[in-house]
Each structure stands twice: as C-alpha cells, then as structure tokens.
C-alpha positions as CSV (number, residue, x, y, z in Angstrom):
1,X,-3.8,60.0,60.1
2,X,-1.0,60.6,62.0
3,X,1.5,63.6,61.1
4,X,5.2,62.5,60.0
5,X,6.6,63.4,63.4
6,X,4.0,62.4,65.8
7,X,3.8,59.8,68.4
8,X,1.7,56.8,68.5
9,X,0.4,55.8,71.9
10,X,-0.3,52.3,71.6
11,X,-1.3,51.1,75.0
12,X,-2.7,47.0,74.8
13,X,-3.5,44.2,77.3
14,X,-1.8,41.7,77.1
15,X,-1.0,38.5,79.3
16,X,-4.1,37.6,79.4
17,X,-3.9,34.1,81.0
18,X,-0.9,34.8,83.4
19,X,-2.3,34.3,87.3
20,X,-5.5,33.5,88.7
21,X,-6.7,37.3,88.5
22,X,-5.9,37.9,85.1
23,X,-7.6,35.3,84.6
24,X,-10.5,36.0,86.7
25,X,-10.6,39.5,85.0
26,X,-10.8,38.2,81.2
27,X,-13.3,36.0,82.0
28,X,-15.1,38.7,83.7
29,X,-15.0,40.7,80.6
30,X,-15.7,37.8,78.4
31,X,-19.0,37.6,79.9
32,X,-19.8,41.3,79.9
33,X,-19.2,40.8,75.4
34,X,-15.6,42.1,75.8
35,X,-14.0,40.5,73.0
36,X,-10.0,40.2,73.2
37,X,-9.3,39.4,68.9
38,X,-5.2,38.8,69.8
39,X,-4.2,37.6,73.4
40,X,-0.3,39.3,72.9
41,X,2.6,38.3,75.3
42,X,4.8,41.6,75.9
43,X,7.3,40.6,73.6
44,X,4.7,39.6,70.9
45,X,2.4,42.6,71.0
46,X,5.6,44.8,70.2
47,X,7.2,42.5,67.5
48,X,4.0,43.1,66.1
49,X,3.8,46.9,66.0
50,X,7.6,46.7,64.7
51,X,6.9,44.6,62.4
52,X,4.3,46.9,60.9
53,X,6.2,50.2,60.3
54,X,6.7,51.2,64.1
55,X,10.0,52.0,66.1
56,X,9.7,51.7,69.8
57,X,10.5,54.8,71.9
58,X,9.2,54.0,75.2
59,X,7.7,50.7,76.5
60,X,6.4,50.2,80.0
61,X,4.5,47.3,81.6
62,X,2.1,48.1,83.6
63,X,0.7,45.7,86.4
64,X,-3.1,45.8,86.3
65,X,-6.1,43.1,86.6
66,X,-4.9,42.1,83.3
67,X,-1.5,43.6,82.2
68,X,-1.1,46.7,80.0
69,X,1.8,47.3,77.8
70,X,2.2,51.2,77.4
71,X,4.1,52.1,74.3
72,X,4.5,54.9,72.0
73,X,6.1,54.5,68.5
74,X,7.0,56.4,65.8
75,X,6.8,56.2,62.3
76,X,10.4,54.0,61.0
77,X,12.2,56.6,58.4
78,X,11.9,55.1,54.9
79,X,15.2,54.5,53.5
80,X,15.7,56.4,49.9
81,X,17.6,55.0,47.2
C-alpha cells in the first residue's frame, strides 16, 4: 500500500509497434513468453493512470528497443463535501 504522500513510479512500455526495432524487440520477447496484456501509446498509458486516481508529476519518454514511459504519480486529493 502506498502511504498518503508517497510517489508512485510507474515506469511502462509502450509504443510497441512504432519502427522496425520496436518491432523486432516485441517480437523478440514474444517468443521468449513475454506477454505485453495492454500495448499503450504515450498519451494512452497516462490517461489511463489518471483516470484511475493518479496525478502526473513528472513524465519522461524514454527512447529504448521498445519505448518506456517514466512517470511518477501521486495519489489525486479527494475533494470533501
């Protein structure tokens, strides 16, 4: 469980079939019983963890064989009535 003021580092692969090596690479891992449940754009992956409680307070792409989105998120304050 994470405590009321920590930070959740969310890091995902995403862009999965963008260029031939990122392609290449999920094959690759495909093969090897890798098995990718969600294949997020960017912009997808973190309307997702939004949508889901989160606020965004840092976001960096990351170019790799297959692209990582490094985020860390925080819990979104509840508003009281």
């Amino acid at each position: 469980m994470l405590k009321d003021d920590g930070i959740l580092i969310a890091p995902n692969f995403v862009e999965h079939n963008v260029g031939f090596a990122s392609k290449l690479w999920s094959g690759i891992l495909k093969l090897a019983g890798v098995k990718f449940e969600h294949q997020w754009s960017a912009k997808e992956y973190l309307h997702f963890l939004q949508s889901h409680g989160w606020r965004i307070v840092h976001t960096e792409t990351l170019a790799a064989r297959i692209t990582l989105e490094y985020t860390e998120c925080v819990k979104k304050m509840q508003a009281h009535t």
